[in-house]
VMD Tcl script that draws the C-alpha trace (Angstrom):
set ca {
  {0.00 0.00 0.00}
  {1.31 2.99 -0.95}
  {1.56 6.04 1.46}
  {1.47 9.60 -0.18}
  {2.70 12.96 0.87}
  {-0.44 14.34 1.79}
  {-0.97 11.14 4.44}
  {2.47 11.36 5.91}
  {1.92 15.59 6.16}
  {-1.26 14.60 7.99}
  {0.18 12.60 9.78}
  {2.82 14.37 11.23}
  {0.60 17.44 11.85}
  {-1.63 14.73 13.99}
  {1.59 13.36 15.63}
  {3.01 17.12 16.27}
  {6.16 15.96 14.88}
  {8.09 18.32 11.99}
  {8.93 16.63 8.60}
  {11.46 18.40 6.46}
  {10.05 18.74 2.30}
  {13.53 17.23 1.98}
  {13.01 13.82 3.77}
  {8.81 13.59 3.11}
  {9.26 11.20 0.21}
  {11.85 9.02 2.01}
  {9.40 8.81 5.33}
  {6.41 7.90 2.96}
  {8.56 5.42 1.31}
  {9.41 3.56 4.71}
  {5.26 3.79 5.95}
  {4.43 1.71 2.67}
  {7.18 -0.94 3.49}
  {5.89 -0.84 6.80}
  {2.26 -1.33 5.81}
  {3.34 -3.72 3.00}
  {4.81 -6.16 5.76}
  {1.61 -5.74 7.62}
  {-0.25 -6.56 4.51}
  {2.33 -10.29 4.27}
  {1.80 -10.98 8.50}
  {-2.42 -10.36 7.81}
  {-2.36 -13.11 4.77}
  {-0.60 -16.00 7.68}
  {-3.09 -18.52 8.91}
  {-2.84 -18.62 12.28}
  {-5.53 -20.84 13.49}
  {-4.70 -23.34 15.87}
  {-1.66 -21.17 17.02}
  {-1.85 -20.73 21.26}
  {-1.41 -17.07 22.04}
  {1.50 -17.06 24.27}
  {3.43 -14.06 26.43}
  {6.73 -14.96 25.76}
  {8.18 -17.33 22.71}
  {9.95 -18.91 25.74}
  {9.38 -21.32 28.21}
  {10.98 -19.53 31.26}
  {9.85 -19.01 34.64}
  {10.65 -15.86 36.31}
  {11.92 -16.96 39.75}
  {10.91 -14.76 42.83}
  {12.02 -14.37 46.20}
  {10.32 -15.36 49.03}
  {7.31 -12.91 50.26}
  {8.94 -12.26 53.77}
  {9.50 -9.37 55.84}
  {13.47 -8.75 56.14}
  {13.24 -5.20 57.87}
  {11.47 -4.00 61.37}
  {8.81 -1.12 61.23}
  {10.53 2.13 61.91}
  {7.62 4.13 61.38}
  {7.36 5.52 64.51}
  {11.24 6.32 64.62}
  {10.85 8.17 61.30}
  {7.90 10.07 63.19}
  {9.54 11.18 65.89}
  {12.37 12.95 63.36}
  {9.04 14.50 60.99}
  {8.97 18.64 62.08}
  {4.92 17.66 62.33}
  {3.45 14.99 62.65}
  {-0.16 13.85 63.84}
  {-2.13 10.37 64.17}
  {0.50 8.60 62.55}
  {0.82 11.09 59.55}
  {3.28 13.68 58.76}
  {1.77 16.90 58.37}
  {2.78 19.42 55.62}
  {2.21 22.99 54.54}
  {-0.70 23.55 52.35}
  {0.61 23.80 48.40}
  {-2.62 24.03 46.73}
  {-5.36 26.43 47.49}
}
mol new
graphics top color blue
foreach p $ca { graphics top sphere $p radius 0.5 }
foreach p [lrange $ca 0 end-1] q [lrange $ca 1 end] { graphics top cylinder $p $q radius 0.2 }
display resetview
């Protein structure tokens, strides 16, 4: 499928991006190929095929779900200027 100028201007208007007049017919080129390949992947019969999440058969391994470190909240508390039910209290930023 071919991709002309007027597409790729739109395109990069839509996309806020700037595309010299120099390089327009080289970027509309490349969108083609790209929508060519698409075109190749779409004609692929891919019934029967399992979706999968990764093309390999790896499992992630994960630590244990333990707690390694005592609660210092109340230490960290103690060193806020304010502080109030547990909570650290702030100036106002928004009015």
């Amino acid at each position: 499928m071919a991709v002309d100028t007027q597409t790729v201007e739109k395109l990069a208007e839509l996309a806020r991006i700037a595309i010299s007049e120099e390089t327009i017919e080289e970027v509309s080129g490349r969108l083609g190929d790209i929508l060519q390949l698409v075109d190749q992947l779409q004609v692929v019969n891919t019934d029967g095929v399992a979706p999968m999440a990764h093309p390999l058969d790896e499992v992630q391994t994960l630590r244990a779900d333990k707690v390694t470190e005592t609660d210092q909240h109340q230490s960290f508390l103690n060193l806020a200027p304010q502080s109030e039910e547990g909570l650290y209290l702030v100036p106002k930023v928004i009015d």
